[in-house]
C-alpha positions in Angstrom: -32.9 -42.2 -12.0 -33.8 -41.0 -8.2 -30.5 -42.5 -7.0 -28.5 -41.1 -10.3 -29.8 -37.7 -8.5 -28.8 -38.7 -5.0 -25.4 -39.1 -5.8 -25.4 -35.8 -8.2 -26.6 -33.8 -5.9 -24.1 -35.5 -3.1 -21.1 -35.1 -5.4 -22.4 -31.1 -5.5 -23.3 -30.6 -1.7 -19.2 -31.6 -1.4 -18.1 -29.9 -4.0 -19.3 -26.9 -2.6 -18.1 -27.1 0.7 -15.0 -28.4 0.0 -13.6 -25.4 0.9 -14.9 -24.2 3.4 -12.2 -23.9 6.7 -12.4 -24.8 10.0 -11.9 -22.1 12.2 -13.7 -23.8 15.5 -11.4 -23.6 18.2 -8.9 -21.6 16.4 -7.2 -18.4 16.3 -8.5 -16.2 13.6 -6.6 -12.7 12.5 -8.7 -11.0 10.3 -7.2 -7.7 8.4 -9.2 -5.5 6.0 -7.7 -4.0 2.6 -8.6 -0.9 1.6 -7.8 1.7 -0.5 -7.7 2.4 -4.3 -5.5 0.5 -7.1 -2.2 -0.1 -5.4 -3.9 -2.0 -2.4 -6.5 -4.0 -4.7 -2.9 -4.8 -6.5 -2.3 -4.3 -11.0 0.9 -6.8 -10.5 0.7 -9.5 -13.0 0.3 -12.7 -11.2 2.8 -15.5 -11.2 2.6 -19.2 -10.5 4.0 -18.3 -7.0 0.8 -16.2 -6.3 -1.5 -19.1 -7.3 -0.5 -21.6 -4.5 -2.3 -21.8 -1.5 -1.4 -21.4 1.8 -3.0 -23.6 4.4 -3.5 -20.7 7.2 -4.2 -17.9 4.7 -7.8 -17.1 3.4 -9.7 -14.6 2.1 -13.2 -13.0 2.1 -14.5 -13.5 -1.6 -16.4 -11.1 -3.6 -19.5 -14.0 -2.5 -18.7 -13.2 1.3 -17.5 -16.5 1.3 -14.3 -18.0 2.8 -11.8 -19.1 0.1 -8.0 -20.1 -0.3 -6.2 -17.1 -0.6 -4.4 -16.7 -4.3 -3.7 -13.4 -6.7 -5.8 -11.7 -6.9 -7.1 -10.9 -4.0 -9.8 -8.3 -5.2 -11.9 -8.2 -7.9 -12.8 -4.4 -8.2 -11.9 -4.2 -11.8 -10.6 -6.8 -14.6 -7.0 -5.4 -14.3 -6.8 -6.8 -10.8 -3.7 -8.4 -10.1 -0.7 -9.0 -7.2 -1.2 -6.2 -4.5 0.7 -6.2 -1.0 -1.9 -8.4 0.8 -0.9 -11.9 -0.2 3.1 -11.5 0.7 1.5 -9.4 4.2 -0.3 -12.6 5.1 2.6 -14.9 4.2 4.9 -13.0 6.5 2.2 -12.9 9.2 1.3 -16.7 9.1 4.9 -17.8 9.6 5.6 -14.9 12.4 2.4 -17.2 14.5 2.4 -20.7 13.2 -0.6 -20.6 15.7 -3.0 -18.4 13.9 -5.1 -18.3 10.7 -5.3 -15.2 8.4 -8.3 -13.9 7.2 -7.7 -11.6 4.7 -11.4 -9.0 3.4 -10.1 -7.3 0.2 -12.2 -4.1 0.6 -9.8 -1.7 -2.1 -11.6 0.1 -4.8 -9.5 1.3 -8.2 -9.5 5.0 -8.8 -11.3 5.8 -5.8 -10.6 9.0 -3.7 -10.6 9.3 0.1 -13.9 11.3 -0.6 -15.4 8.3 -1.4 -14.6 6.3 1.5 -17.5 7.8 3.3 -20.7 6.7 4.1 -23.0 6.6 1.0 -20.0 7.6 -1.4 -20.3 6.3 -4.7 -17.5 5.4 -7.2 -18.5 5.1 -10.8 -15.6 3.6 -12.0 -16.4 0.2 -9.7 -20.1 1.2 -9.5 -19.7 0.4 -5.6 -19.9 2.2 -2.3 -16.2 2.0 -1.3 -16.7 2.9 2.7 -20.2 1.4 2.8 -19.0 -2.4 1.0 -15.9 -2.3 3.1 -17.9 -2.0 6.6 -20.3 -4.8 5.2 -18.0 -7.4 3.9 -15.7 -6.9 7.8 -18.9 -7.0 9.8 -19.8 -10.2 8.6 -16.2 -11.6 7.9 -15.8 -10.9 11.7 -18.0 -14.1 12.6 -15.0 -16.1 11.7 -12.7 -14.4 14.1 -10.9 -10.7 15.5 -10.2 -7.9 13.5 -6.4 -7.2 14.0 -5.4 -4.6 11.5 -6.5 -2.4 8.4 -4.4 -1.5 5.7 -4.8 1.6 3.4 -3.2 1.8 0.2 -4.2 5.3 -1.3 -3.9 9.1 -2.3 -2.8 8.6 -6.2 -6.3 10.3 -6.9 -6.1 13.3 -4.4 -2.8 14.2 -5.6 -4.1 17.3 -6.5 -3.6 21.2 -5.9 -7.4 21.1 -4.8 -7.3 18.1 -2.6 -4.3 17.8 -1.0 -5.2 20.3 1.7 -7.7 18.4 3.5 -6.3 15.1 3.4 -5.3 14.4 6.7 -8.3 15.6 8.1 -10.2 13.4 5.9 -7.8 10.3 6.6 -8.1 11.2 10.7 -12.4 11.0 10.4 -11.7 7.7 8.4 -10.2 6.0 10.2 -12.0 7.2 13.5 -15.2 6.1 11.7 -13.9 2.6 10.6 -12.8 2.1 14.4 -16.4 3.1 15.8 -17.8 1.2 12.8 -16.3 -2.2 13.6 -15.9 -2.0 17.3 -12.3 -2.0 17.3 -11.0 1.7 19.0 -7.4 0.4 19.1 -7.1 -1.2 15.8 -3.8 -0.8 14.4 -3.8 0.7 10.7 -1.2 1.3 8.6 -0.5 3.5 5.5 1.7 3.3 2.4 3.6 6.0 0.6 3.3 6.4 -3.0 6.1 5.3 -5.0 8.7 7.2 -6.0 7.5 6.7 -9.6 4.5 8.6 -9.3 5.8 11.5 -7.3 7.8 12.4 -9.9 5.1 12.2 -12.4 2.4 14.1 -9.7 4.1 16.8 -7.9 1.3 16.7 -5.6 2.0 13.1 -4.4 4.8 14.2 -3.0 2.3 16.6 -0.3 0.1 13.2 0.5 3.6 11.4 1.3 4.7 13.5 3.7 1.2 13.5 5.3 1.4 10.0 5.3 4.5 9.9 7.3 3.3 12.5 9.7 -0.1 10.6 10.8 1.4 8.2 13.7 1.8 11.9 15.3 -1.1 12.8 14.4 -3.4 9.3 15.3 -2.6 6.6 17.6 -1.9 3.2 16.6 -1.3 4.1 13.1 2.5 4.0 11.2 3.2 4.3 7.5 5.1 2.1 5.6 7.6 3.3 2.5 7.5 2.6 -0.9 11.1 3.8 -1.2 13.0 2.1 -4.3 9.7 0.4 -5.6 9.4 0.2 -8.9 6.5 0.3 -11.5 5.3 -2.2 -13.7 5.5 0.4 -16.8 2.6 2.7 -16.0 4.5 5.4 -13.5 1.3 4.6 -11.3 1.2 1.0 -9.9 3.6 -1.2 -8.4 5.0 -4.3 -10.6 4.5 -7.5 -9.0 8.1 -8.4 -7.1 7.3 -4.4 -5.6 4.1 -5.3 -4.3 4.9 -7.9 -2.8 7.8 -6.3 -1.3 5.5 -3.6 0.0 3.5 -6.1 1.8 6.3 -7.6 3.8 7.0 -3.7 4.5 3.1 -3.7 6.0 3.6 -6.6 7.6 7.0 -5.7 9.6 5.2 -2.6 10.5 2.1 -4.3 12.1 3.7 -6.7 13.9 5.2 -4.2 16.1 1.9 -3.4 17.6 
């Protein structure tokens, strides 16, 4: 019986660290994901988004370090393909030296008020800003924050909000910077899709905000979702668009 347990509890102590990489001696990018629903991705996932790559991994909702496949987040059951699996693929194979670390940080439905220290979003019941610095700060043991990519502005499409976005976007990203160490981090933005500025007159406003912030902060740029389509809701991308925004992020970063 005591050796039945020995090999049990063997067959478990490799089970569970089967997966667990390598990165001694190697060059780890790390990028955080962050937003609302577009960047935490509501694409249905096909077998192609299943496969793992051998240089691409990801943060899980465990702080652990797992095989990156769709989805990437887990903020809500409807999570799905998002832009961050197709940004890593086109990353990987721009440095066959490197290893991707991708920390899915994106909460559904949540404003940019949120993504502030102690903000609270019912709809995830989670602290947006607060779970994103946690989950980077102790991702970055495995290697170098390179990037941040934000993905949002569906919920401050409004007459209300879109005022003050900028400004709210400029102290964001000037507090994630301070936060995590990295002053010079590049981060880059999305548009909206077309979709959803014809439904939200408003989006519109946030777009062309979008576009202006590389004037506005250094080491940012903003990627289009020009000709994306959506995946029947006028709100998030299908799953060939998102992935197709991700490359967009990824041609975009790897200019800095």
């Amino acid at each position: 019986m005591k050796s039945l347990f020995c090999v049990l509890l063997c067959l478990f102590v490799v089970g569970a660290t089967a997966q667990i990489p390598d990165f001694k001696g190697k060059k780890v990018h790390l990028y955080l994901l962050v937003g609302q629903s577009n960047m935490a991705g509501r694409g249905i996932p096909e077998a192609a988004d299943k496969v793992p790559h051998p240089r691409i991994w990801m943060f899980s909702k465990d702080n652990q370090w797992v095989p990156a496949v769709a989805p990437l987040h887990f903020d809500k059951p409807e999570a799905g393909v998002g832009p961050g699996l197709e940004f890593a693929k086109v990353m990987a194979e721009a440095d066959t030296n490197i290893i991707i670390g991708l920390i899915p940080a994106a909460a559904g439905g949540s404003g940019i008020d949120k993504w502030q220290p102690g903000g609270y979003h019912d709809q995830t019941k989670s602290y947006p800003y607060d779970d994103a610095i946690r989950r980077a700060k102790a991702a970055l043991v495995a290697g170098k924050l390179k990037g941040i990519l934000w993905h949002q502005g569906e919920s401050d499409s409004k007459a209300e909000l879109v005022g003050s976005y900028t400004e709210k976007l400029k102290i964001l990203i000037k507090r994630f910077r301070k936060e995590l160490f990295a002053k010079r981090v590049p981060f880059v933005v999305g548009t909206l899709g077309d979709f959803y500025v014809l439904k939200v007159t408003e989006a519109q406003n946030i777009n062309q905000q979008l576009r202006n912030l590389p004037k506005e902060v250094k080491k940012t740029a903003c990627v289009e979702a020009t000709g994306l389509t959506d995946k029947g809701d006028k709100t998030h991308f299908d799953t060939p668009s998102a992935r197709e925004l991700g490359r967009r992020y990824a041609e975009a970063m790897k200019k800095f």
